[in-house]
C-alpha positions, 0 to 999 in steps of 0.5 A: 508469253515465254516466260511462266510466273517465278513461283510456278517452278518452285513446287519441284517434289521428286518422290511419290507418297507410296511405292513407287511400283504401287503408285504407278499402278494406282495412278494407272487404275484411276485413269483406266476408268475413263478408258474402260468408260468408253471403250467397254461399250463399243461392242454392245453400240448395236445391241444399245441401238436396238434396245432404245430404238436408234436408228442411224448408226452414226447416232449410236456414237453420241453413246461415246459423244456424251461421255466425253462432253461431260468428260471435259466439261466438269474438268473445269471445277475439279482442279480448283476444288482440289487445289483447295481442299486437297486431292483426297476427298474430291477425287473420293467423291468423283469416284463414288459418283462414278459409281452412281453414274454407271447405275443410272446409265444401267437403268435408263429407260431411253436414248435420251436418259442413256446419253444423260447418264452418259454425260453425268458418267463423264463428268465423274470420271474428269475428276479421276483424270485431272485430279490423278495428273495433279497427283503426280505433278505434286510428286514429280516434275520435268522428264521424271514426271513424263517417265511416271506417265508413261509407265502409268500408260503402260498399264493404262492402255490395258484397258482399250484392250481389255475392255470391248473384250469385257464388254464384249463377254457380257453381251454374251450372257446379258444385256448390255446394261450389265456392262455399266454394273461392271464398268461401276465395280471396278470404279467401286475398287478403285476407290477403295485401293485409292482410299485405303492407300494413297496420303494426301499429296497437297500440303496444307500451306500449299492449298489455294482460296477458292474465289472466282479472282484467284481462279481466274489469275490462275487461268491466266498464268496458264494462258500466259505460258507458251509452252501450256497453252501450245502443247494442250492445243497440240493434244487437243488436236491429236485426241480429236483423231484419236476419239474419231477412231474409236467412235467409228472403229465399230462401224468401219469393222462392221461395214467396211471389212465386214467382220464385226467378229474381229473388232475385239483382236483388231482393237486390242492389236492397235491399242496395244502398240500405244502401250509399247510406245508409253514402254520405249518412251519411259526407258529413253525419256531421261536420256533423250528428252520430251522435245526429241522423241515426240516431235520425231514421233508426231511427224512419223505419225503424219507420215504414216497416216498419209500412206495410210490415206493414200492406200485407202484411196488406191483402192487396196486396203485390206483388214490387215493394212487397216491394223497394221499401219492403226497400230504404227500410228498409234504407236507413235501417239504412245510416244508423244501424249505422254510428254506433250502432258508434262510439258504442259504442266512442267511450269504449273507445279504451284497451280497443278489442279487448276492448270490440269482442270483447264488443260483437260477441257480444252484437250477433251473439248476440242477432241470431242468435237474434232472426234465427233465431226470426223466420226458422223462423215462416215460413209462406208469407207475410211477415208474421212477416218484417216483425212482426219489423222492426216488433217490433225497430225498436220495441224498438231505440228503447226502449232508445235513448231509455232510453240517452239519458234520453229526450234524442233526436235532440241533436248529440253 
């Protein structure tokens, strides 16, 4: 269960195909999309229900459900097409979907449809995600890969801040459809800077037959590493908060500090820190390690959400308690998601696409879900939100310290 295969830490490259400065701002803008995706909808949640006649609230966070659904079911097919026919031109025909998708999504004439576009819209931009964390593993591997995702996350949190924003914007001029026009063009310039630049990072001798028996052996060498199979239970768990969050944060401005005007600055503020966590994680990353830093990180996470649940349940909390203590938590998930990813795929480097594809689905599956329970117990107040942080954090530690043998917080 220990032990990976022989050849899985063979594929050890050291330097990215472009400059190194461009690369991580590429990588960056491909898994920005799934965060614009989403995030750029939360302001127009409201407008999108009374448009296609939603009448529960908690309804309208199927909108964010669907993608992520779609999100983490197609992850399953884009490793195994790209360990076969390279990054390139799968990652290419994801993206032009993504385009499509957000299309369809603009001309929905019903809730249903809406949530059908949605889904099909998720399910474009998995391939930007698995397809871009294989990327780097070709490239880069062990702390050198956890440095490049952390820098690529600096850039990447920009958009949970920018997006309700730009969301946000449009609804002051148009409707909400004109929002997924946006959402397309900029998925139309990503593929044109993607396409325009990056080479192709999989070798040709490195490319794997795409058959059901090789696929599935892949599988199993994943499953059969503690260290894949733990850590994407881990992060599963941890983005089950995390979408649980986003799913409520527009009903916890609207109906429990009553001040929907605030949603923008206060997401903004909170998301902010994870890209200070991704900052601090990239500087110290080589010198401390992955084990270290977010095992420290993940308890200070718990910690914080049980201060944070037991204010809410006292009585006392406040607007400004909510945004501080989000933001500490979320500073810490800058420090730990990062690396719990690298020490996933740290053995995968032959089979980087299809240990990407299934450590994705799993980690946005179970999030998904996780995220969707926690969100529908809204009821007026936070504290099903931070049972919730407090619940996963707890569990995302049990199975660290299960992976690890109770050897936490060791250099790698």
């Amino acid at each position: 269960m220990d032990q990976a295969t022989p050849h899985l830490s063979t594929q050890s490259a050291g330097k990215a195909p472009i400059g190194f400065v461009e690369f991580v701002a590429l990588t960056a803008a491909l898994m920005a999309l799934t965060a614009l995706g989403i995030d750029s909808m939360l302001p127009a949640l409201p407008a999108i229900g009374a448009s296609l006649a939603v009448d529960s609230a908690n309804h309208r966070q199927f909108v964010i459900t669907a993608f992520l659904i779609g999100f983490a079911c197609a992850q399953l097919a884009y490793g195994p097409l790209s360990d076969r026919y390279g990054r390139r031109p799968v990652l290419a025909i994801a993206l032009l979907a993504y385009v499509a998708t957000c299309a369809a999504a603009a001309i929905s004439g019903s809730f249903a449809l809406l949530l059908a576009a949605r889904a099909a819209m998720g399910a474009s931009a998995a391939g930007a995600r698995v397809i871009t964390v294989a990327i780097v593993r070709d490239c880069f591997n062990g702390r050198a890969m956890a440095r490049v995702m952390s820098l690529a996350m600096i850039v990447f949190m920009a958009a949970p801040i920018i997006a309700p924003a730009f969301g946000s914007a449009i609804l002051l001029v148009g409707s909400w459809r004109l929002i997924f026009w946006g959402v397309g063009g900029a998925g139309a310039a990503a593929l044109l800077w993607f396409w325009l630049r990056l080479p192709e990072t999989l070798s040709t001798e490195a490319r794997q037959p795409l058959n059901p028996g090789r696929i599935a052996a892949d599988c199993l060498l994943v499953l059969r590493d503690r260290h894949a199979v733990g850590y994407t239970l881990a992060s599963a768990a941890m983005s089950g908060a995390l979408f649980g969050f986003v799913g409520s944060i527009q009903q916890v401005m609207t109906d429990v500090f009553h001040a929907p005007h605030l949603l923008i600055p206060v997401f903004g503020s909170v998301a902010s820190t994870m890209a200070v966590g991704a900052l601090i994680n990239s500087r110290i990353v080589m010198r401390y390690g992955m084990r270290p830093i977010s095992h420290t990180a993940l308890a200070a996470m718990i910690a914080i959400a049980g201060i944070h649940l037991a204010v809410t349940l006292a009585g006392i909390e406040t607007i400004w308690s909510f945004t501080a203590l989000q933001a500490l938590m979320m500073g810490c998930f800058g420090l730990v998601g990062a690396n719990f990813s690298a020490m996933a795929m740290e053995r995968m480097g032959a089979i980087a696409g299809t240990a990407s594809s299934l450590q994705g689905f799993v980690t946005t599956f179970l999030g998904a879900v996780i995220g969707a329970v926690i969100g529908q117990q809204f009821d007026g107040t936070t504290v099903p939100l931070y049972a919730g942080f407090l619940l996963m954090g707890g569990l995302a530690m049990i199975v660290v310290a299960i992976t690890e043998r109770g050897r936490l917080f060791r250099p790698s």
